[in-house]
N, CA, C and O atoms as a printed pandas DataFrame, in Angstrom:
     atom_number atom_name residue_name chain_id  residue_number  x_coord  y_coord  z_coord
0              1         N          UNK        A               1    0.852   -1.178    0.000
1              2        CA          UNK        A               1    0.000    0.000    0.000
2              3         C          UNK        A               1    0.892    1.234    0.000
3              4         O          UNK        A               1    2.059    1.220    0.390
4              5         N          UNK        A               2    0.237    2.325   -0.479
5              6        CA          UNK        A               2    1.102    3.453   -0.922
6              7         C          UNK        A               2    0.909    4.646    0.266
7              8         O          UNK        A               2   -0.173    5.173    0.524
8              9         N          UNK        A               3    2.238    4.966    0.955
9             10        CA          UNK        A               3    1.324    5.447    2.332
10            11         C          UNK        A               3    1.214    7.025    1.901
11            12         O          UNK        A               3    1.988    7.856    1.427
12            13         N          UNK        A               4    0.392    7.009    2.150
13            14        CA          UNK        A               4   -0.283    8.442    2.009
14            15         C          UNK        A               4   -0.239    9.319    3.594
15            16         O          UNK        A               4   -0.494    8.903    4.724
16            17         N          UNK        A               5    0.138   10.507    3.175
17            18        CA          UNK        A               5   -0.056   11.256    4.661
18            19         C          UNK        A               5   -1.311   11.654    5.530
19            20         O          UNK        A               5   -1.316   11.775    6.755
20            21         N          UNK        A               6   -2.428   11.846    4.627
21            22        CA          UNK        A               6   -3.760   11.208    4.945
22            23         C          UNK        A               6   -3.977   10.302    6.088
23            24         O          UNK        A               6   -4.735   10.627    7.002
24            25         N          UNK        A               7   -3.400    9.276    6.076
25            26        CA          UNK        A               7   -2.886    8.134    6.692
26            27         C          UNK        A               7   -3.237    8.523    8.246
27            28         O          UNK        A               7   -4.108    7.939    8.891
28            29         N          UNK        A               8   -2.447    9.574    8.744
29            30        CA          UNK        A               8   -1.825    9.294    9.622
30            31         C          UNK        A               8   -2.562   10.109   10.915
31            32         O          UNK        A               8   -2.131   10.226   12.062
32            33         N          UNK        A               9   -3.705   10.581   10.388
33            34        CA          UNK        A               9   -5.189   11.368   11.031
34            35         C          UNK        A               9   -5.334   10.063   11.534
35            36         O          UNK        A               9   -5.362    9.859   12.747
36            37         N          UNK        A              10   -5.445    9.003   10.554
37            38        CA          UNK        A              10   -6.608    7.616   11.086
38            39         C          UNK        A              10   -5.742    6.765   11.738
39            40         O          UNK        A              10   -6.342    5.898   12.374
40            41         N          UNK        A              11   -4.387    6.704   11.811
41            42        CA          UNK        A              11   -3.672    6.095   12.703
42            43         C          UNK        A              11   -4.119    5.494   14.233
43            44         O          UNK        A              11   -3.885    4.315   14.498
44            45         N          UNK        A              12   -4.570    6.109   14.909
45            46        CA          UNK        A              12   -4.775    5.951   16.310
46            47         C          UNK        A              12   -6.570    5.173   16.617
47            48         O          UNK        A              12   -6.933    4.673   17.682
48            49         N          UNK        A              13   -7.301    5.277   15.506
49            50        CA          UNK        A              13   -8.388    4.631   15.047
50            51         C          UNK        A              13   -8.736    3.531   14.765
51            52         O          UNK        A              13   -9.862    3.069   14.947
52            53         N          UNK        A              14   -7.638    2.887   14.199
53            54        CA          UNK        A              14   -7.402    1.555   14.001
54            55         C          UNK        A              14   -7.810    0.345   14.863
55            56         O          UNK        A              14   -7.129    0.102   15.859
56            57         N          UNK        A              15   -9.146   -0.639   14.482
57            58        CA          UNK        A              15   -9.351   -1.358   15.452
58            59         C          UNK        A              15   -8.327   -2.640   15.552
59            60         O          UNK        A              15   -8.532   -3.341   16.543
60            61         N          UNK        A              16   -7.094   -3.127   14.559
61            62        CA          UNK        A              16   -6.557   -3.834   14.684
62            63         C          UNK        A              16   -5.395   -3.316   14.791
63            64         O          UNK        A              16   -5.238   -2.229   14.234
64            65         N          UNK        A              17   -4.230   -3.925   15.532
65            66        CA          UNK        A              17   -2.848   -3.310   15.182
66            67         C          UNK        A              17   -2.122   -4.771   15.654
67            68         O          UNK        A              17   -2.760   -5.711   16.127
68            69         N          UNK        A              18   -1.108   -4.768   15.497
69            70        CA          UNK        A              18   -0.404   -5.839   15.486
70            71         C          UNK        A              18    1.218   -5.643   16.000
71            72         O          UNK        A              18    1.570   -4.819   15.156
72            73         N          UNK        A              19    1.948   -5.784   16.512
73            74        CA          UNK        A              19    3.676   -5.568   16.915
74            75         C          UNK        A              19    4.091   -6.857   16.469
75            76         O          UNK        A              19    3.772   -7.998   16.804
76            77         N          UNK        A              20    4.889   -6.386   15.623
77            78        CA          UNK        A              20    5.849   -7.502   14.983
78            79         C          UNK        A              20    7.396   -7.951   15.896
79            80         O          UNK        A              20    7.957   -7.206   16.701
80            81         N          UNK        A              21    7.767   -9.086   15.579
81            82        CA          UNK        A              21    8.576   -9.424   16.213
82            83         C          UNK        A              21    9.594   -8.891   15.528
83            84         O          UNK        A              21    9.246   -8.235   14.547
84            85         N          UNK        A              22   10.874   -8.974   15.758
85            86        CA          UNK        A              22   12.454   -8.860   14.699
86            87         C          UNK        A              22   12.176   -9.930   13.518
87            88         O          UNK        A              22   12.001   -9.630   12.337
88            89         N          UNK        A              23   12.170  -11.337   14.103
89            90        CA          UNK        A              23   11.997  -12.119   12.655
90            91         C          UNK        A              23   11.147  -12.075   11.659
91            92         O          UNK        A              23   11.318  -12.521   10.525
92            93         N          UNK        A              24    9.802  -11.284   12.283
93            94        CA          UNK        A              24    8.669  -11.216   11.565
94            95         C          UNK        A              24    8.767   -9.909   10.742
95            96         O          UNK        A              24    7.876   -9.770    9.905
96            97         N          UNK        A              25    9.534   -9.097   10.816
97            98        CA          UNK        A              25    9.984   -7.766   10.363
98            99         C          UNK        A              25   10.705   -7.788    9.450
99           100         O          UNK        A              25   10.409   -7.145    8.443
100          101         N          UNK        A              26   11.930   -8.567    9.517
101          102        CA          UNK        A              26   12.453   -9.269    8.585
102          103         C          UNK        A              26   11.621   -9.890    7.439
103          104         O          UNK        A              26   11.734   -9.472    6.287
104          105         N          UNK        A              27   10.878  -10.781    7.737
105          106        CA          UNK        A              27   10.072  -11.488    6.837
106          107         C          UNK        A              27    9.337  -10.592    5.969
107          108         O          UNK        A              27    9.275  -10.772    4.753
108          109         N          UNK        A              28    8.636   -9.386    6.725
109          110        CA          UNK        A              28    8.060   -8.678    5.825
110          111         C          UNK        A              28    8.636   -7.721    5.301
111          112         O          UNK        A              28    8.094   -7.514    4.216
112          113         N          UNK        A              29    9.957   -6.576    5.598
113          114        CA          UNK        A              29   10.870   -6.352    4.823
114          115         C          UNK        A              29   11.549   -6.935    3.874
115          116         O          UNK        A              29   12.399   -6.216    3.348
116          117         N          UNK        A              30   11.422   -8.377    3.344
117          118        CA          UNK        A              30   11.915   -9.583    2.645
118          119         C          UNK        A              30   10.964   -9.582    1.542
119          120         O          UNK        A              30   11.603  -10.312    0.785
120          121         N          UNK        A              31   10.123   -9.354    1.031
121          122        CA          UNK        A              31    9.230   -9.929    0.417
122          123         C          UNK        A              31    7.818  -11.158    0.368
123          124         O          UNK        A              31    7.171  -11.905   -0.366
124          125         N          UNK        A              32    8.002  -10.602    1.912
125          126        CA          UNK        A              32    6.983  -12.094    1.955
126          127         C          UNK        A              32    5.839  -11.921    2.570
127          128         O          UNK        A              32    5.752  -11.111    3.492
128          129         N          UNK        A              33    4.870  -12.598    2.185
129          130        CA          UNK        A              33    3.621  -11.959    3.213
130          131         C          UNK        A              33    3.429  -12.909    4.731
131          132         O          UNK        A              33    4.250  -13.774    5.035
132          133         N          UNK        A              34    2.370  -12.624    5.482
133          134        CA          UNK        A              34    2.589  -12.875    6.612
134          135         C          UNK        A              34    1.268  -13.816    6.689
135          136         O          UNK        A              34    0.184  -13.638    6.133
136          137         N          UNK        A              35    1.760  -15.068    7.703
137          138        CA          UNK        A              35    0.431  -15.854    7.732
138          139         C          UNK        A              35   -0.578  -15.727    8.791
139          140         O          UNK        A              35   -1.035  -16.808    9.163
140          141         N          UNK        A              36   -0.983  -14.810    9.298
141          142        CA          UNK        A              36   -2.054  -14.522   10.793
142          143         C          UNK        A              36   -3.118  -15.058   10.297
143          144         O          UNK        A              36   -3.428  -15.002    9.107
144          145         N          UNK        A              37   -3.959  -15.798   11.469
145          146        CA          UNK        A              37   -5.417  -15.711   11.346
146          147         C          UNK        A              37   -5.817  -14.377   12.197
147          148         O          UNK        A              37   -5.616  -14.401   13.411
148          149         N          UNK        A              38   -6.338  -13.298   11.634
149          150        CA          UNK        A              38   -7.059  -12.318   12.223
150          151         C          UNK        A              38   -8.006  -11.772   11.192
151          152         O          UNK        A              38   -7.860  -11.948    9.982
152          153         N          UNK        A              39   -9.007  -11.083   11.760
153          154        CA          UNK        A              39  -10.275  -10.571   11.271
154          155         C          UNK        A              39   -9.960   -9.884    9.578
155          156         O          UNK        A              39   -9.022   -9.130    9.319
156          157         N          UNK        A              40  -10.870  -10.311    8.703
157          158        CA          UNK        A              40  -10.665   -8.969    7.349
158          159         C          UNK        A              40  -10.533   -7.946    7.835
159          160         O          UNK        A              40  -11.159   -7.510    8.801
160          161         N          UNK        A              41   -9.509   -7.309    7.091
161          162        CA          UNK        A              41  -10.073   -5.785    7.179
162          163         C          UNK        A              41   -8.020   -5.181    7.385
163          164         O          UNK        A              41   -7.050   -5.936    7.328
164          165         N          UNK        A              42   -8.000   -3.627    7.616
165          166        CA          UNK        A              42   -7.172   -3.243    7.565
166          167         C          UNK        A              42   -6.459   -3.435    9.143
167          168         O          UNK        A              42   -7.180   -3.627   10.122
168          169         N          UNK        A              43   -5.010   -3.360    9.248
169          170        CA          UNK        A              43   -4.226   -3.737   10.449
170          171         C          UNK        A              43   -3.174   -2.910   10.768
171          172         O          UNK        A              43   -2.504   -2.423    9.858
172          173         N          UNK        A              44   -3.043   -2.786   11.377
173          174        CA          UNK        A              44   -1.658   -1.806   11.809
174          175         C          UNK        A              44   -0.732   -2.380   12.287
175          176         O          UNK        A              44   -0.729   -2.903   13.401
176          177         N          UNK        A              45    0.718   -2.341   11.034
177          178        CA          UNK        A              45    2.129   -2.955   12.126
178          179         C          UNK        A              45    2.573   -2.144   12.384
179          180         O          UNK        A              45    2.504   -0.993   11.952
180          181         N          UNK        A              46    3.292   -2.731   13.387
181          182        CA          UNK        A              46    3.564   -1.714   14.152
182          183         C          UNK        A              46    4.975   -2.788   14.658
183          184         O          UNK        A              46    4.867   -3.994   14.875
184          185         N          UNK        A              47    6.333   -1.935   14.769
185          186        CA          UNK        A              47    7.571   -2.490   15.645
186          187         C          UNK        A              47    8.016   -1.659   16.743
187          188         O          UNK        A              47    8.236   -0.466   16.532
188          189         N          UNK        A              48    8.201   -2.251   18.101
189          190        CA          UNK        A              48    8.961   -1.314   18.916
190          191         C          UNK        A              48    8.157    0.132   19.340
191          192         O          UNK        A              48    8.621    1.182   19.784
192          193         N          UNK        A              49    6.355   -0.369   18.922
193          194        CA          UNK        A              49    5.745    0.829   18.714
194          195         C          UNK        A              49    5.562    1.816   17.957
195          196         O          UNK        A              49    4.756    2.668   18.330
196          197         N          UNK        A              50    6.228    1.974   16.729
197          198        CA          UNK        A              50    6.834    2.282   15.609
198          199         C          UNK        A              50    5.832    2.112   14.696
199          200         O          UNK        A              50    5.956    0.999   14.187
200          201         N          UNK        A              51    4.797    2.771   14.211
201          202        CA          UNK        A              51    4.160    2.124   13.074
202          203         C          UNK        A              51    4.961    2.142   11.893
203          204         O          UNK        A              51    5.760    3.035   11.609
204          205         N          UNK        A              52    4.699    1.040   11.158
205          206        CA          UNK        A              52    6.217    0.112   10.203
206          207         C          UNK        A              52    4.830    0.385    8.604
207          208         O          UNK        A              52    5.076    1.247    7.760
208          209         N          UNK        A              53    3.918   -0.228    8.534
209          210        CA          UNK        A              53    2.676   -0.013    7.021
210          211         C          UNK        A              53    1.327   -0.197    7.845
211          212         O          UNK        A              53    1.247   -0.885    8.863
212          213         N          UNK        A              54    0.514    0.353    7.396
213          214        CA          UNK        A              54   -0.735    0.086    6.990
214          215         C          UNK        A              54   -0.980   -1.130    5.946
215          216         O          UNK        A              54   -0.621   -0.949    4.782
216          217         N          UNK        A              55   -1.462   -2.126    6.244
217          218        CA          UNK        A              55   -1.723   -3.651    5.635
218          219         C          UNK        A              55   -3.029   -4.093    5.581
219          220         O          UNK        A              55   -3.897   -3.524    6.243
220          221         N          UNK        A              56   -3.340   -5.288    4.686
221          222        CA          UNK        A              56   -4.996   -5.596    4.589
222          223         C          UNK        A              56   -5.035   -7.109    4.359
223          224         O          UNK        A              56   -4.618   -7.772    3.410
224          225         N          UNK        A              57   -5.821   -7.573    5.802
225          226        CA          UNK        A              57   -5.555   -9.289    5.803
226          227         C          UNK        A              57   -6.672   -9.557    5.263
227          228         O          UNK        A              57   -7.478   -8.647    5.458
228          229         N          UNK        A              58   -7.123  -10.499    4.603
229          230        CA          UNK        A              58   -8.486  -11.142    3.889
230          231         C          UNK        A              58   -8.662  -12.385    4.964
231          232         O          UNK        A              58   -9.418  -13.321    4.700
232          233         N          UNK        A              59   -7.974  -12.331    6.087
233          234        CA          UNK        A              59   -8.666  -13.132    7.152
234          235         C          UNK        A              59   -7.779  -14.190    7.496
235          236         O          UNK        A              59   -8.185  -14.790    8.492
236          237         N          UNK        A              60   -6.537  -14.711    6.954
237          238        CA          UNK        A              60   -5.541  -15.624    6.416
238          239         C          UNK        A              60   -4.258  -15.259    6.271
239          240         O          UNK        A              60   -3.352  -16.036    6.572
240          241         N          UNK        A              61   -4.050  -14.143    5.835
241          242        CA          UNK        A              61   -2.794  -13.346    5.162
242          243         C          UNK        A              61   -2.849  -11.816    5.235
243          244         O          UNK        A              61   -3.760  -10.990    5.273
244          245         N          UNK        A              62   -1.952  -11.785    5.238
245          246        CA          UNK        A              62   -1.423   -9.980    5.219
246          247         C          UNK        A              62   -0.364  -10.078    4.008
247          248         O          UNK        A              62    0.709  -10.680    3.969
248          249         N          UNK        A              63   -0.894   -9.433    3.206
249          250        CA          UNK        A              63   -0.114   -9.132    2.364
250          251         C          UNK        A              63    0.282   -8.114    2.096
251          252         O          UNK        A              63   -0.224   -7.004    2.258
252          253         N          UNK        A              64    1.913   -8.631    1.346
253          254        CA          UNK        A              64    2.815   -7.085    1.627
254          255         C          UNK        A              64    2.998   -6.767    0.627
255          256         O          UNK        A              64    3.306   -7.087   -0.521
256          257         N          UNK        A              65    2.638   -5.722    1.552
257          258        CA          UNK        A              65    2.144   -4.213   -0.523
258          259         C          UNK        A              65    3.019   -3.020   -0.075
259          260         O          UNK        A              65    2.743   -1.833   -0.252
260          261         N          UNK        A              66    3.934   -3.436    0.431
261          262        CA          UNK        A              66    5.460   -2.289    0.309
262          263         C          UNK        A              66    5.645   -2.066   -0.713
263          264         O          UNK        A              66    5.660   -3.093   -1.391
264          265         N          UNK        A              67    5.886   -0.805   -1.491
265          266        CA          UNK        A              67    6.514   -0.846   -3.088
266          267         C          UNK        A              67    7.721   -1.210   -3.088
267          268         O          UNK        A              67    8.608   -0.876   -2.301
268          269         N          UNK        A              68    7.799   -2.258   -4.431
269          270        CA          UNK        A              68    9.736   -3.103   -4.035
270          271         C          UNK        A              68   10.687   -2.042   -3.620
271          272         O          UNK        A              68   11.277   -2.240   -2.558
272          273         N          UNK        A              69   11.005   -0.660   -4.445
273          274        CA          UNK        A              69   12.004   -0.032   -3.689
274          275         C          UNK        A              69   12.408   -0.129   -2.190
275          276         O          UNK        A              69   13.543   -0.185   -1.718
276          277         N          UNK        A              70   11.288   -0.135   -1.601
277          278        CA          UNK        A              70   11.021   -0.254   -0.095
278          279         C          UNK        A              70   11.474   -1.619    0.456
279          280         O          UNK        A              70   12.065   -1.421    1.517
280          281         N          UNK        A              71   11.441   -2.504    0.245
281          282        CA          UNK        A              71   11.717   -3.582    0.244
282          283         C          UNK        A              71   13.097   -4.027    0.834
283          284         O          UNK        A              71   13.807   -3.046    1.058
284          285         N          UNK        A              72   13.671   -5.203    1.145
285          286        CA          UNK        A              72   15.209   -4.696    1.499
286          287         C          UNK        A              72   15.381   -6.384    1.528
287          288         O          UNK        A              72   14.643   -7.363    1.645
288          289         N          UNK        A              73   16.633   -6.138    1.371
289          290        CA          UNK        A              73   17.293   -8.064    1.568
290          291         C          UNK        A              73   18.392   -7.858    2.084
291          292         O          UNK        A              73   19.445   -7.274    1.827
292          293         N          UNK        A              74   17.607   -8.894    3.443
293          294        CA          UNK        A              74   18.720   -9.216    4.731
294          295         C          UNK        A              74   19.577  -10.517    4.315
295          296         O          UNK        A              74   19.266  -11.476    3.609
296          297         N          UNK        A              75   20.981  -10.150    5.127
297          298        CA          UNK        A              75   21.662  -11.461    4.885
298          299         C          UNK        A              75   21.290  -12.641    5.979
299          300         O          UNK        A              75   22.216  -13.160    6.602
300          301         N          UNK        A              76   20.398  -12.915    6.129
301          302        CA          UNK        A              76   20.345  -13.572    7.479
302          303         C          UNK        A              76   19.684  -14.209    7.810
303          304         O          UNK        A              76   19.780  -14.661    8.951
């Protein structure tokens, strides 16, 4: 998702949010999407308290809609 500054009014609104772990941060800085069971709808990650994207699970998955620039590959 393309973050818009818009965004960041509705930040604190959010009925889901989520804190990612280090490995799980990784994973989604990696290219990969994430496997949660949690409710449809939009989610907030969040690291270290840090909101990290705005994301949208279909109930199964979170998929990561970082634009590739954004993206990064860890050695590790």
């Amino acid at each position: 998702i393309r973050y818009d500054f818009h965004y960041a009014r509705f930040i604190k609104s959010f009925a889901q949010e989520y804190d990612l772990n280090e490995n799980e941060l990784k994973q989604y800085y990696h290219r990969q999407s994430l496997n949660w069971t949690i409710p449809k709808g939009y989610v907030l990650l969040k690291f270290n308290g840090l909101t990290i994207d705005i994301a949208k699970s279909d109930g199964r998955i979170i998929k990561n809609r970082l634009p590739k620039g954004l993206r990064k590959n860890f050695n590790g």
